[in-house]
N, C-alpha and C positions, 0 to 999 in steps of 0.2 A: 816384370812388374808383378808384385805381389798383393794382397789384400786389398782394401778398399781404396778404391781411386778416389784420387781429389783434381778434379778437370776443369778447364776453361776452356771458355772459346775466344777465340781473336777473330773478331771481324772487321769489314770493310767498313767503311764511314756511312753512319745513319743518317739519312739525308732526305730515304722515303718509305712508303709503307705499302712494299708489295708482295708478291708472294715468295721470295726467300724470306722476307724479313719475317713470313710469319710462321718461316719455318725454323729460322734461326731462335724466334720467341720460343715456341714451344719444342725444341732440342734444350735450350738453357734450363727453361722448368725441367725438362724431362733427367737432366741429367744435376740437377743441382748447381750448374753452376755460373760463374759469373762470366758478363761479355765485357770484352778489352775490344777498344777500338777506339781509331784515333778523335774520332767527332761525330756528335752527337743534335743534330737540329731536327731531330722531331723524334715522336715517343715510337716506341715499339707497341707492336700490338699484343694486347692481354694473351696467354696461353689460355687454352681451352680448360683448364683449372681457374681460371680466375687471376691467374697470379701473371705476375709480368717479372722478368728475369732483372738480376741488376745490372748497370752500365757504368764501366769504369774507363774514361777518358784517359788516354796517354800522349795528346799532341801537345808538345811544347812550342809554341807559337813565337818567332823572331822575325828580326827585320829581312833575315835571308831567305827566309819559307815564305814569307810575302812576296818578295820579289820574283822567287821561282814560280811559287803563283799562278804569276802574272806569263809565263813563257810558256810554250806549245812541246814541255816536257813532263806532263801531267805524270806518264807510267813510271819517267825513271822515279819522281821523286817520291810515288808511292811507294817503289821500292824498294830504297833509302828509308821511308819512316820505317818501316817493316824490319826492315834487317837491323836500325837502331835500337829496337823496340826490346826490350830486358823481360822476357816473362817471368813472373813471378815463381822463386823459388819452390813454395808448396803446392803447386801445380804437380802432379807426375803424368797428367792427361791433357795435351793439346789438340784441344780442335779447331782448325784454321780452315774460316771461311772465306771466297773472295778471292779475285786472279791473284790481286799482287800481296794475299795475304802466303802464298806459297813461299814467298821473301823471308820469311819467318824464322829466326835461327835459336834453335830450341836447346835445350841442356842433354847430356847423355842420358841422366836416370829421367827422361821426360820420355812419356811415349807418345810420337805423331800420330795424328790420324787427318786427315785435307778431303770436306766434300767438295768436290768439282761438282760445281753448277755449270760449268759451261767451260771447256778453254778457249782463251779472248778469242772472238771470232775476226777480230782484224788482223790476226797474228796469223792466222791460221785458216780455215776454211772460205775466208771472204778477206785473205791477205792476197792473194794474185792477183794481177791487174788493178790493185784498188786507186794506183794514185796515176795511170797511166794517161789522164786526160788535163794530170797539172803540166806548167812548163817545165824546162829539162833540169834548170837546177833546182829548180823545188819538188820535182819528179824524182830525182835523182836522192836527196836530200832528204826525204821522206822515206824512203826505200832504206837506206843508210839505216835509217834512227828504228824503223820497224825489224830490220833486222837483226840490229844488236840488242833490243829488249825481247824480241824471239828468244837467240842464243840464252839470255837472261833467265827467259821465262822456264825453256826446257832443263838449265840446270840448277833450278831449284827445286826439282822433280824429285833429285836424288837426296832431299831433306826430310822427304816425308818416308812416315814408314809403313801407311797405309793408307787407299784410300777410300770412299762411302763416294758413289755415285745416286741420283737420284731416281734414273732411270737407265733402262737397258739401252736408249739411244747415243747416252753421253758416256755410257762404258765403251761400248764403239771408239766413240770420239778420243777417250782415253787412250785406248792401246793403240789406236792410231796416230795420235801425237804425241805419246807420251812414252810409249810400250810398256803401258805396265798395265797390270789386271786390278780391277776392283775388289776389295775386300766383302765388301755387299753391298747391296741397293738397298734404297730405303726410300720407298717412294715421297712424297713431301705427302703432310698431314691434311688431310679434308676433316673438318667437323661434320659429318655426314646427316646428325641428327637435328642439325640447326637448321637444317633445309625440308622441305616441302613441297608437295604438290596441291595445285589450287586448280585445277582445271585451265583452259586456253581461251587466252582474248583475243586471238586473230592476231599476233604482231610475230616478227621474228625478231632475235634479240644475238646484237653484240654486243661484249661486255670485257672491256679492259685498255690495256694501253692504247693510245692513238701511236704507236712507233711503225719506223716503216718497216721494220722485221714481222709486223702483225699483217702486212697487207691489206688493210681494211680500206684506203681508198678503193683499191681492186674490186673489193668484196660491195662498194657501195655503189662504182657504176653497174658491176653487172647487177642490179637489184635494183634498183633505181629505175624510174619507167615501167617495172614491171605490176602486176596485181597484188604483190606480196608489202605487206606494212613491213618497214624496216628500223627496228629501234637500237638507235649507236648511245650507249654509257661506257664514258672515261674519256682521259683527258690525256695528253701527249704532242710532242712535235708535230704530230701530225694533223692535229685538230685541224686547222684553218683548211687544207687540202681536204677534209673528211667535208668538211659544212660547204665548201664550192661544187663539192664532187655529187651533192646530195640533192637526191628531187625529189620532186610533192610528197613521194610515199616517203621517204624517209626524217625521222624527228632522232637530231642530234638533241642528248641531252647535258652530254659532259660530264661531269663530277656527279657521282651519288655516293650516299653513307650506303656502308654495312647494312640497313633495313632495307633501303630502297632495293637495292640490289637482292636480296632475297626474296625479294617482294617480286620482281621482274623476272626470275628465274622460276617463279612460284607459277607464275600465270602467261608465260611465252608459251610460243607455239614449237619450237625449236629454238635451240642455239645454234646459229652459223660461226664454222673456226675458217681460219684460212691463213694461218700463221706459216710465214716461210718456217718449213724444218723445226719446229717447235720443239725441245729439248723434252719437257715434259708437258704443261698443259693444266694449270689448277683451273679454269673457269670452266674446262669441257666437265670434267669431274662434279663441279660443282650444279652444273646443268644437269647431269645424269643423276647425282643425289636428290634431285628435285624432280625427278620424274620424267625430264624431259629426255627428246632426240639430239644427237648432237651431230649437223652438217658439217663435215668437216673432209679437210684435204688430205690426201693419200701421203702424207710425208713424215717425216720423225716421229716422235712420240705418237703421232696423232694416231697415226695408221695403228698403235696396238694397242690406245687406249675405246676405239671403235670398234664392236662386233655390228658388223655389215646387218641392219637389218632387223637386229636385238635392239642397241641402243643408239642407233647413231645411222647415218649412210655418209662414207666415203667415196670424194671421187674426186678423179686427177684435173690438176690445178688449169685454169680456162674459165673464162666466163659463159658460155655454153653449155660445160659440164658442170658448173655452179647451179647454174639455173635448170638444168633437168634435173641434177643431187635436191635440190628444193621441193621442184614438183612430186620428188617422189615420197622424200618424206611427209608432205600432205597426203599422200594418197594411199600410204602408211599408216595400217589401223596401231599403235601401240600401247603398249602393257606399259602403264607407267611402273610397276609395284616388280615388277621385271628388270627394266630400266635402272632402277634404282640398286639393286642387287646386287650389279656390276658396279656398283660404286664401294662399295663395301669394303674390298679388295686396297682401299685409300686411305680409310677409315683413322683416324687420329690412335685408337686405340693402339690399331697395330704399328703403327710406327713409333710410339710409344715402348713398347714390346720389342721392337726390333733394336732398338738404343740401347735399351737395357740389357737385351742380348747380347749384343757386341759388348757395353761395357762388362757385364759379367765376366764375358770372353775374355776380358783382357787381364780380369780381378783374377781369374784362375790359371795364370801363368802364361796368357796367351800373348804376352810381349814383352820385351825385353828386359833383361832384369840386370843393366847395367847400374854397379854404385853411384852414388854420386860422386863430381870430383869434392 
């Protein structure tokens, strides 16, 4: 690839608005260009410019994609739109976001690049023993179908020609199921300066999906009964199990806007994480951009986005160790303006910076300079 690139990305189906999607919004601004992806039911969130990136629809909607639908073969048939899917010729920059956007089948004079957010954790890390409690032919029959979209998944590895990890946890995960090495990390973007400290109103504050990959019912009985106020924002499968789980100290809030949320980050006393294996982690960041400590569990991302002490106290997963990780960060004189420092390192700027890197990188001969057929 020679001179200046003209890039797209293909992503996954917009459906909600969390944190890839606002990392995907501000990669499109960053890079100029436009998102391909099959479906579209809700907006993307504005770039930290102002601007919101374009979205160009390519699902052609028939009586047959209804009816498959309707069946318990969701991956194959993302995989199928994906490898249907014609990317546009003036493209010589593909960036494919999304498991089964890997499916992707690009032109010679086009140069890949695939961030791995995550490989599918059903396929793969929390693929053993997953269906062992169905009966034998649907045990069985399960097994079958997660297998052959495995097989699937891993050889479509060898269509990419680079990849951008988001953090050093899921480069791991990379060479480990993938064997291949990350071209760079690039951590996801924090608007660092949109955040604030306001001093502490006594509460402690969780802030994000209710799924059961967050752990938060865990995190609500051990805290629950105890003297610590406990404040749960966000909404997920798991709600209904979060509001049973919860007592007198705890006030479920559910859904809050972009202010409320800064507002609560503004004025918490800490933020508790407790995310199984967290890949990377946008709300601890976002806690430490605001001055605050972030309680959090000794595992994936968590463990190196915490300096023990600095901005955060880490400790190993238990409700016992929860709840002394608590007492101590009350007992914890902290530097907000300290705190905050380490958040920096997240900073929109430089991820900004880091994009433009790579693409430069690639505008000065750094891939492959096949003609077109």
């Amino acid at each position: 690839m020679s001179g200046a690139t003209d890039p797209c990305l293909v992503y996954k189906p917009i459906t909600t608005d969390g944190g890839l999607e606002r990392y995907v919004a501000e990669l499109a601004v960053t890079l100029d260009a436009p998102i391909y992806t099959p479906v579209q039911t809700t907006s993307l969130p504005e770039a930290s410019t102002g601007d919101r990136p374009t979205v160009v629809e390519f699902r052609a909607s028939d009586w047959v994609r209804s009816l498959l639908d309707r069946l318990p073969v969701g991956a194959v048939v993302d995989v199928l739109e994906y490898e249907a899917f014609e990317v546009p010729d003036e493209h010589d920059l593909v960036v494919t976001v999304g498991e089964a956007t890997k499916a992707v089948v690009h032109r010679p004079h086009q140069h890949r690049l695939h961030l791995l957010n995550m490989p599918p954790r059903w396929l793969f890390d929390l693929g053993p023993g997953r269906y062992d409690g169905s009966p034998a032919p649907v045990r069985w029959g399960k097994r079958l179908y997660q297998s052959a979209v495995r097989a699937h998944d891993v050889g479509t590895v060898h269509r990419i020609d680079q990849f951008v990890v988001p953090s050093e946890t899921i480069g791991r995960r990379l060479r480990t199921y993938y064997h291949r090495t990350p071209e760079r990390v690039i951590y996801p973007p924090v608007d660092t300066e949109r955040y604030w400290f306001e001093g502490t109103e006594g509460f402690l504050l969780y802030l994000g999906r209710l799924a059961p990959a967050k752990r938060v019912v865990e995190l609500v009985e051990a805290l629950s009964a105890t003297d610590h106020r406990l404040t749960i924002a966000g909404t997920g499968p798991r709600q209904a199990a979060v509001e049973r789980a919860a007592g007198a100290n705890v006030e479920v809030l559910g859904y809050v806007s972009e202010e409320r949320k800064r507002d609560l980050l503004a004025t918490c006393d800490a933020l508790v994480f407790n995310s199984d294996r967290e890949a990377f982690g946008i709300v601890p960041i976002e806690a430490m951009a605001s001055g605050k400590p972030v309680v959090g569990v000794d595992e994936g991302y968590t463990s190196h986005q915490i300096e023990d002490g600095v901005n955060g106290v880490l400790f190993d997963r238990g409700t016992a160790n929860l709840r002394a990780a608590v007492d101590r960060a009350y007992a914890t004189e902290w530097d907000p303006e300290a705190i905050q420092r380490t958040a920096e390192r997240f900073d929109t700027a430089r991820f900004r910076e880091a994009w433009r890197d790579l693409r430069g990188s690639l505008d000065d001969g750094g891939a492959p300079t096949d003609p077109k057929d």
